[in-house]
Each structure stands twice: as C-alpha cells, then as structure tokens.
Backbone as a ProteinNet text record, in pm:
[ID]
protein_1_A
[PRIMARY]
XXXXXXXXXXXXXXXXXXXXXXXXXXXXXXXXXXXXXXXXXXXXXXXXXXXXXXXXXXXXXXXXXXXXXXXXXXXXXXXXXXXXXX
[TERTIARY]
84.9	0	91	71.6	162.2	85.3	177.5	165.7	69.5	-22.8	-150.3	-62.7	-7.6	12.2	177.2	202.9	371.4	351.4	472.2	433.7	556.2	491	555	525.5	616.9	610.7	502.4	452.4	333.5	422.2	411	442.5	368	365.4	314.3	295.4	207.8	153.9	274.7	369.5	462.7	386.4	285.3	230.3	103.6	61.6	-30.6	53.9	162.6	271.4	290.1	305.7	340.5	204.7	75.3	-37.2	-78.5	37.8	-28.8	-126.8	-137.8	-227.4	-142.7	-147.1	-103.3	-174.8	-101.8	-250.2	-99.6	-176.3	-64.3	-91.9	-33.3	-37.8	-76.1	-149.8	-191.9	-87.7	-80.3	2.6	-65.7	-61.2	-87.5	14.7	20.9	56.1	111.9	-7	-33.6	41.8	82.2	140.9	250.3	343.5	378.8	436.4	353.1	349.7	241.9	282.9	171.6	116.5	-41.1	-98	-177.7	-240.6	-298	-439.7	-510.1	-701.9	-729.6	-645.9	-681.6	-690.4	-505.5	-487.8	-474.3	-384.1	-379.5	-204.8	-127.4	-15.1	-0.8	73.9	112.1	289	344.2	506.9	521.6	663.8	718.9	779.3	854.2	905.6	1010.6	1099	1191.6	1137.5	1007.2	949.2	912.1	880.2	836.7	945.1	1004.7	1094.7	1200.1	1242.3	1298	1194	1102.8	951.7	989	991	1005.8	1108.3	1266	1374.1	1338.3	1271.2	1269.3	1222.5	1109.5	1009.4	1064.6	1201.1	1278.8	1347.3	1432.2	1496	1445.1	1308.9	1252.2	1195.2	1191.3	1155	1277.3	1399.9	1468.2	1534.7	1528.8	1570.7	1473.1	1371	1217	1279.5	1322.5	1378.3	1517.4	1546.7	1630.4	1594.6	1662.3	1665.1	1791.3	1814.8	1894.9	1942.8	2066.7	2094.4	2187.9	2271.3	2314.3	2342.1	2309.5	2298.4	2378.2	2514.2	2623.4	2669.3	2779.7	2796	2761.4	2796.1	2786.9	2839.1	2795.2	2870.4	2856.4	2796.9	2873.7	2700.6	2740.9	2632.6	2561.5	2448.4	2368.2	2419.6	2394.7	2422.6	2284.6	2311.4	2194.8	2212.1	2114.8	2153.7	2011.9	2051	1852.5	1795.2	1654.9	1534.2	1483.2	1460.4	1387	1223.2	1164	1020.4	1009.5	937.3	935.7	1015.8	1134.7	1226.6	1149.5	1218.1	1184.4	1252
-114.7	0	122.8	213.1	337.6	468	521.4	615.6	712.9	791.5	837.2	1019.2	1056.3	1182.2	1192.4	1356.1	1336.7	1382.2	1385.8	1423.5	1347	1298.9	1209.7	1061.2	974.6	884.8	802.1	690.4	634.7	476.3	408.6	289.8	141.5	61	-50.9	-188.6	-208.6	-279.6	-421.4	-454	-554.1	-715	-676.4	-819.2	-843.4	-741.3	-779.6	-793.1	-739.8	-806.8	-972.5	-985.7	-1130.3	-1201.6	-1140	-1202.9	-1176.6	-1099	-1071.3	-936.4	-887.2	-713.7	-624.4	-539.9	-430.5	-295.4	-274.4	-176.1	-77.1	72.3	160.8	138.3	218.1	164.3	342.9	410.3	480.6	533.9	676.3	744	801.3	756.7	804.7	883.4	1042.9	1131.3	1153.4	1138.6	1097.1	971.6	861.3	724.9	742.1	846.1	803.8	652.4	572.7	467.1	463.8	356.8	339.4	222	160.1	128.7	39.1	-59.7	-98.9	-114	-56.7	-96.9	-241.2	-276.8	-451.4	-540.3	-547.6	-641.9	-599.6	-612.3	-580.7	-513.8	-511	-432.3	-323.2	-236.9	-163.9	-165.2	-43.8	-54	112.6	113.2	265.3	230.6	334.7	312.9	270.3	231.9	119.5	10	-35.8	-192	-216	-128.9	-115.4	-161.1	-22.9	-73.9	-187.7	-227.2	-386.5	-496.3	-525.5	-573.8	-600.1	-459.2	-447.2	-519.6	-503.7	-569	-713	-781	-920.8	-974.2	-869.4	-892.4	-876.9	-770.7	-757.8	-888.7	-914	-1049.9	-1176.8	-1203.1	-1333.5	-1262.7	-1184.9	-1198	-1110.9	-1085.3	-1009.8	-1052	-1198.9	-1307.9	-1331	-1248.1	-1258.6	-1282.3	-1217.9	-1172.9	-1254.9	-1367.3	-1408.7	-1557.7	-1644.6	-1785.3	-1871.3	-1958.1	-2027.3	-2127	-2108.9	-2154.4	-2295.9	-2272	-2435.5	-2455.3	-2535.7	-2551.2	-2590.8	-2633.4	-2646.7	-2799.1	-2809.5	-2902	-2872.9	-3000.1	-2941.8	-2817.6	-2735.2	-2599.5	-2507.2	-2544.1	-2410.2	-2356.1	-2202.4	-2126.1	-2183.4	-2133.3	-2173.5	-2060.3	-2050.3	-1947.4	-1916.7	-1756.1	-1700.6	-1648.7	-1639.2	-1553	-1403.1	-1352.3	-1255.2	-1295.8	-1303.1	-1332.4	-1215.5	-1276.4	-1172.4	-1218.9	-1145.2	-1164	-1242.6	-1340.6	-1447.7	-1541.2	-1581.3	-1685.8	-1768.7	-1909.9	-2001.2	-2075.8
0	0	0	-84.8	-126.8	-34.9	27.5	147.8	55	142.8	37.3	18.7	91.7	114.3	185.5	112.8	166.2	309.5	375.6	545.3	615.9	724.9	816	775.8	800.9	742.5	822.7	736.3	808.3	829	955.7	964	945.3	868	864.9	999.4	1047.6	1153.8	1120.4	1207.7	1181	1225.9	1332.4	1304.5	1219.8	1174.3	1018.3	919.9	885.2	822.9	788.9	899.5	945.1	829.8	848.1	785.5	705	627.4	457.9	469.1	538.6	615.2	583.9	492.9	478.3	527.9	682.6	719.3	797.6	822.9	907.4	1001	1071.4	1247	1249.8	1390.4	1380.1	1550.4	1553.6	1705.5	1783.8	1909.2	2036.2	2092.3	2077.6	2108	2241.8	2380	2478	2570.7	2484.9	2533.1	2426.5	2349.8	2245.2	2190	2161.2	2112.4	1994.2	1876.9	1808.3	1800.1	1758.1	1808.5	1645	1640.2	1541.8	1566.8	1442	1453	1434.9	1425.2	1335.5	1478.1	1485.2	1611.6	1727.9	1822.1	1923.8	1957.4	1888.5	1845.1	1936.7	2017.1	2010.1	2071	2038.7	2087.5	2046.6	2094.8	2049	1898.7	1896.8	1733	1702.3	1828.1	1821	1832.5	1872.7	1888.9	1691.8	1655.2	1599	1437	1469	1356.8	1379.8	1468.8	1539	1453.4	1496.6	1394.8	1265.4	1227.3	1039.6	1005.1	1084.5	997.2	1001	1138.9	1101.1	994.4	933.2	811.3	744.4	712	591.9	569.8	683.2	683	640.3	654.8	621.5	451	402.2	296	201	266.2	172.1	50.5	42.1	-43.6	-161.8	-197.8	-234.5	-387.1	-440.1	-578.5	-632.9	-538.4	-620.5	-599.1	-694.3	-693.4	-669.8	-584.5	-569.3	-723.4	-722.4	-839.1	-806.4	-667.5	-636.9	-498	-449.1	-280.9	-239.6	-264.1	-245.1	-143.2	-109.2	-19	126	205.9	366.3	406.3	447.7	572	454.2	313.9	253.9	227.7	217.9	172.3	67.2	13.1	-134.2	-189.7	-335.5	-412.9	-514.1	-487.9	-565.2	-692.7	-762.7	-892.2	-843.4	-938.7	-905.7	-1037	-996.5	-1120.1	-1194.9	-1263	-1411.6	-1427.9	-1442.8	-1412.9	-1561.5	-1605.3	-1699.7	-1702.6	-1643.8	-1635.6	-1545.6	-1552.8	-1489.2	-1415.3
[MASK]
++++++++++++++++++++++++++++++++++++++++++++++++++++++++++++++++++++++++++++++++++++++

C-alpha cells in the first residue's frame, strides 16, 4: 500500500505483516506509542521498527533464486530473477 500523502512517514503494523495485512499503524501522542485498529499491536518506534527488519529479513531473499545448494557448511548461491524466467 503506497503512502496516500507526503508528510511524516506512516508505519506498517509488523504483526499484520506477518499475515499478509497491509494496514498503518496509527500514534498516540499521549502514550507516544503506536498502536494498530486490526490487532492488538502496540510498541514505540523502536518496537516497531525492530519488527520491520525481522520482516525484511525473512523476505529479503524474495527476488532471487537459488541456483546451487552447495555441499555441507557451505552457503547456497543465488543468482537474481527476471520476471518471466523459470
């Protein structure tokens, strides 16, 4: 979901993340923490962005394909994909 307006940046709910929910998380001024309508979420904006990298991490590999898995102990190797290859 593409931020509707320029400004302050809007943050994405890291455990609707987790579930395919692309929703913002909304700020409590008052508690500064933010807070989600969906689930039950809330943290400051270090809980928050802590959250996000794990989500980066499990999907930052999204765009490429393993091309050979190598022997014991050793890394796999990637190439990056091209949208129509197989």
């Amino acid at each position: 979901m593409a931020q509707s307006a320029k400004g302050e940046l809007n943050y994405r709910c890291p455990m609707c993340l987790k579930r395919d929910l692309d929703l913002d998380l909304a700020y409590d001024k008052d508690k500064k923490e933010y807070y989600c309508y969906r689930c039950a979420f809330h943290g400051t904006e270090k809980d928050v962005l802590r959250l996000n990298e794990q989500f980066k991490e499990k999907y930052g590999r999204l765009k490429e394909r393993v091309v050979d898995f190598g022997e014991d102990n050793e890394p796999p190797k990637f190439k990056p994909h091209k949208a129509g290859e197989q």
